[in-house]
VEXPA-997818 format. One record per residue (C-alpha): z, y, x; residue in three letters. Coordinates in steps of 0.001 Angstrom, whole numbers, padded with zeros to 6 digits, always signed. Each point is the difference from the previous one (the first is absolute). Example, Ala and Ser with C-alpha at 12.3 -4.5 7.8 and 13.67 -1.06 7.14 Angstrom:
+007800-004500+012300Ala -000660+003440+001370Ser 
REM end
This chain:
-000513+089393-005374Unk -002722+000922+002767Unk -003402+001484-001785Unk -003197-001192+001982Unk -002559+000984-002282Unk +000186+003365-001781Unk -002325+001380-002265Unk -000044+003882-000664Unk -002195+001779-002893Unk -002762-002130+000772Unk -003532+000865-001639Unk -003012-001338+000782Unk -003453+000821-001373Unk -003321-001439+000472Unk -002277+003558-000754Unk +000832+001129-002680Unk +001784-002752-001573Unk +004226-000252+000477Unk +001007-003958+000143Unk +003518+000620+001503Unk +001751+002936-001547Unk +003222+001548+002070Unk +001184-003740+000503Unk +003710-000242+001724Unk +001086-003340+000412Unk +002898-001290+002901Unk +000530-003533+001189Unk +003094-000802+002071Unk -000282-003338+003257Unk +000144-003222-001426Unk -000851+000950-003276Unk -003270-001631-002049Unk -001490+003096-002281Unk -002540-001416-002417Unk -003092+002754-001288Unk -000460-001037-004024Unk -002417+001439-002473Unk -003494-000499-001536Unk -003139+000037+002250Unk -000952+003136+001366Unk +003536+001572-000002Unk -000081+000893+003614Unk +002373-003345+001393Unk -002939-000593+002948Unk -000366+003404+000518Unk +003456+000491+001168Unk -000108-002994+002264Unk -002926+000948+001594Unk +001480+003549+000184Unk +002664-001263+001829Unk -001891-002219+002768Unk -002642+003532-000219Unk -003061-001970-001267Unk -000297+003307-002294Unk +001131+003567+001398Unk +002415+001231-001956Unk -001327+003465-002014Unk +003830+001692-000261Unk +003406-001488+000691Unk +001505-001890+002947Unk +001164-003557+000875Unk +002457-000837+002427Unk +000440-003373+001816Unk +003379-000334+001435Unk +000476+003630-000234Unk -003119+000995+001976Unk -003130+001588-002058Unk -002964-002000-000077Unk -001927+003495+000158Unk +001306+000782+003814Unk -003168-001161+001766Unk +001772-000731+003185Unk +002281-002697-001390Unk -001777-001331-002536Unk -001979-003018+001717Unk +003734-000915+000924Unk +001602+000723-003625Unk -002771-002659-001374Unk +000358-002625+002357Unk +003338-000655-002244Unk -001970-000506-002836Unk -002186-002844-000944Unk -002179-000726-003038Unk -001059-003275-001716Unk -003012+000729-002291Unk -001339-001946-002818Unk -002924-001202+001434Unk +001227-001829+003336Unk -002552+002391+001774Unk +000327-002629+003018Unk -002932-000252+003058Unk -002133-002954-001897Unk -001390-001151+003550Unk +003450-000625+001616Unk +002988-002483-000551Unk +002849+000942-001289Unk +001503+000257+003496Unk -002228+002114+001276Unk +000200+002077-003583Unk +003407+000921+001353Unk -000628-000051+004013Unk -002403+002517-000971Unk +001850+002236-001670Unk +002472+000223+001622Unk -001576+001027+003413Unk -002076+002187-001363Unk +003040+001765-002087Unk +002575-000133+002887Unk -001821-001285+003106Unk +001545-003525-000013Unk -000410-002256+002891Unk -001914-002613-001061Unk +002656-002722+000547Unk +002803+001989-001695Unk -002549+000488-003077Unk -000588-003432-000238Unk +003776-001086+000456Unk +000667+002732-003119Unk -002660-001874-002141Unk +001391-002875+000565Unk +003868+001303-001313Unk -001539+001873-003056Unk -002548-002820-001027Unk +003511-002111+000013Unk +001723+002593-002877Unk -003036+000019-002070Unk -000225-004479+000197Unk -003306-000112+001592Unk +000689-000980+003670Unk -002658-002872-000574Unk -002782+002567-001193Unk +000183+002022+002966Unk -003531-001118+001539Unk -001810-000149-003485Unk -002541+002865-001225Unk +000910+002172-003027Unk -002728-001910-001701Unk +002157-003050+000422Unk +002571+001251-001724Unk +001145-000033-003623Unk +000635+003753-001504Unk +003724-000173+000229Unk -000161-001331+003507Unk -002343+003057+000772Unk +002341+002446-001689Unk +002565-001763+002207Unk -001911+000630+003056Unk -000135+003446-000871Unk +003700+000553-000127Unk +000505-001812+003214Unk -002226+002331+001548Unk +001861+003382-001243Unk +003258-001999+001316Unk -001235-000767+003301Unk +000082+004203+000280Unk +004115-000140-000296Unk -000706+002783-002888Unk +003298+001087-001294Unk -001731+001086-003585Unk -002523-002424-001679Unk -002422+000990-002780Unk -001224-002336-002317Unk -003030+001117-002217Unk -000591-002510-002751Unk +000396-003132+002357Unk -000684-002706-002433Unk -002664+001897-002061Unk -002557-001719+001606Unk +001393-003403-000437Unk -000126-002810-002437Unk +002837-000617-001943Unk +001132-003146+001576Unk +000213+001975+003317Unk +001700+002852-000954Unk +003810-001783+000931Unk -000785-000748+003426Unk -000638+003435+000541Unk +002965+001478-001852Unk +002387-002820+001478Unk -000934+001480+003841Unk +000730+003790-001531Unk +003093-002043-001303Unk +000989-000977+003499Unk -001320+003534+001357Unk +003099+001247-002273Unk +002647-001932+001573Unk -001065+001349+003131Unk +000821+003535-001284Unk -002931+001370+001135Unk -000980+003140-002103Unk -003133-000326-002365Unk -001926+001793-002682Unk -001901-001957-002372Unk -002820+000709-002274Unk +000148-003263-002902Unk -001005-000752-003200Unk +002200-003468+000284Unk +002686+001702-002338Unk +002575-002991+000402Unk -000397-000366+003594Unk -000063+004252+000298Unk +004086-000295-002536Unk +001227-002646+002807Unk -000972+001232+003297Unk +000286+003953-000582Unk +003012+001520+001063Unk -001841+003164-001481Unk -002669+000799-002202Unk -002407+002647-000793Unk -002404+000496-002871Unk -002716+002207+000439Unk -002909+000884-002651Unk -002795+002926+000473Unk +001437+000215+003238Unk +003139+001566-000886Unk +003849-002187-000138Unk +000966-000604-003313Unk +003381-001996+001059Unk +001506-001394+002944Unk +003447-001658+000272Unk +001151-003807+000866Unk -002253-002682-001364Unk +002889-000805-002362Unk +000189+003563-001610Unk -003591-000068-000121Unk -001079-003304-001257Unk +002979-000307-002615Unk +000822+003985-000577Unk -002714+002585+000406Unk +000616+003083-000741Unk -003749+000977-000735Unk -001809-001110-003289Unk -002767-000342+001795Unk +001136-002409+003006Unk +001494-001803-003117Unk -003284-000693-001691Unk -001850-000271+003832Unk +002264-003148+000756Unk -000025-001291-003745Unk -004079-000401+000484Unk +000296-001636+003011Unk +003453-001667+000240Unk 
REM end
């Protein structure tokens, strides 16, 4: 299988305090690689590695082979990646249309009639074609979060990173979010995911890590790892919370 996202010896310290320690982690195209473990384990910090919200302190990543640390490509190497964060972080003054528009001539200089045609095809995966003139303060939670995914799709990303994408939600609008990652799946586009929705983390991942102090403690297929973990401690981690 083809690796797009590589992960080599990874640390990453904030002064003088290590959260990611010599992390090496490989997800093939296609494939849906859920980030497990309790809070403050480093799962966000690896995302956000990835896109380069944080500078890494040692270790490399490579996206489709090229290393995010050649300055010359690297504008280029991110364009294939998009994030959906936890809290929508949408434009509060503008529609959801022009949420998108936006973005996506400000990201890759997008006529404006080709921007708005894209909106219009994403807005139709995520089932809110009829909320595309409405404000985000219009919009239920899970139609916000929804919003927010349509947006990193209208960037054709070929890697998606999800950082706790129904955190902010109520319960009863968790499963329209995790229904459109659902549908995301089928499309075989390639995501990371950082969840604490254990269930929905055992279906969907083809993958999964868990991470505590900011160090792996197991990784294998969801089945090996939800039904036979090696570790005693990734044992009594999913016992407490699944």
């Amino acid at each position: 299988m083809e690796k797009i996202i590589e992960v080599k010896n990874l640390k990453k310290s904030f002064g003088e305090n290590e959260v990611l320690h010599d992390i090496n982690l490989n997800i093939n195209r296609g494939e849906v690689v859920s980030l497990i473990g309790p809070s403050g384990s480093g799962k966000s910090t690896i995302l956000r590695c990835i896109i380069d919200l944080e500078t890494i302190t040692y270790g490399d990543i490579f996206i489709e082979g090229k290393n995010l640390k050649d300055k010359k490509i690297k504008k280029q190497i991110l364009l294939k990646t998009g994030m959906v964060f936890q809290s929508f972080n949408l434009f509060p003054h503008m529609t959801v249309r022009n949420n998108i528009v936006r973005t996506l001539k400000l990201v890759k200089k997008t006529s404006l009639d080709e921007a708005t045609k894209i909106a219009k095809e994403v807005l139709e995966v995520v089932g809110l074609s009829d909320k595309i003139d409405n404000f985000p303060s219009e919009l239920s939670g899970g139609q916000r979060q929804r919003v927010a995914i349509a947006r990193a799709l209208a960037l054709q990303p070929d890697i998606l990173l999800f950082d706790e994408p129904t955190s902010a939600l109520d319960p009863e609008l968790v499963k329209e979010v995790l229904d459109i990652i659902r549908k995301l799946k089928n499309k075989k586009i390639t995501m990371l995911i950082v969840s604490h929705e254990m269930n929905f983390v055992k279906e969907i991942s083809d993958k999964v890590v868990v991470l505590e102090k900011g160090k792996i403690l197991e990784k294998g297929t969801s089945k090996q790892i939800f039904e036979n973990p090696k570790s005693s401690r990734v044992r009594e981690f999913l016992n407490t919370i699944y």
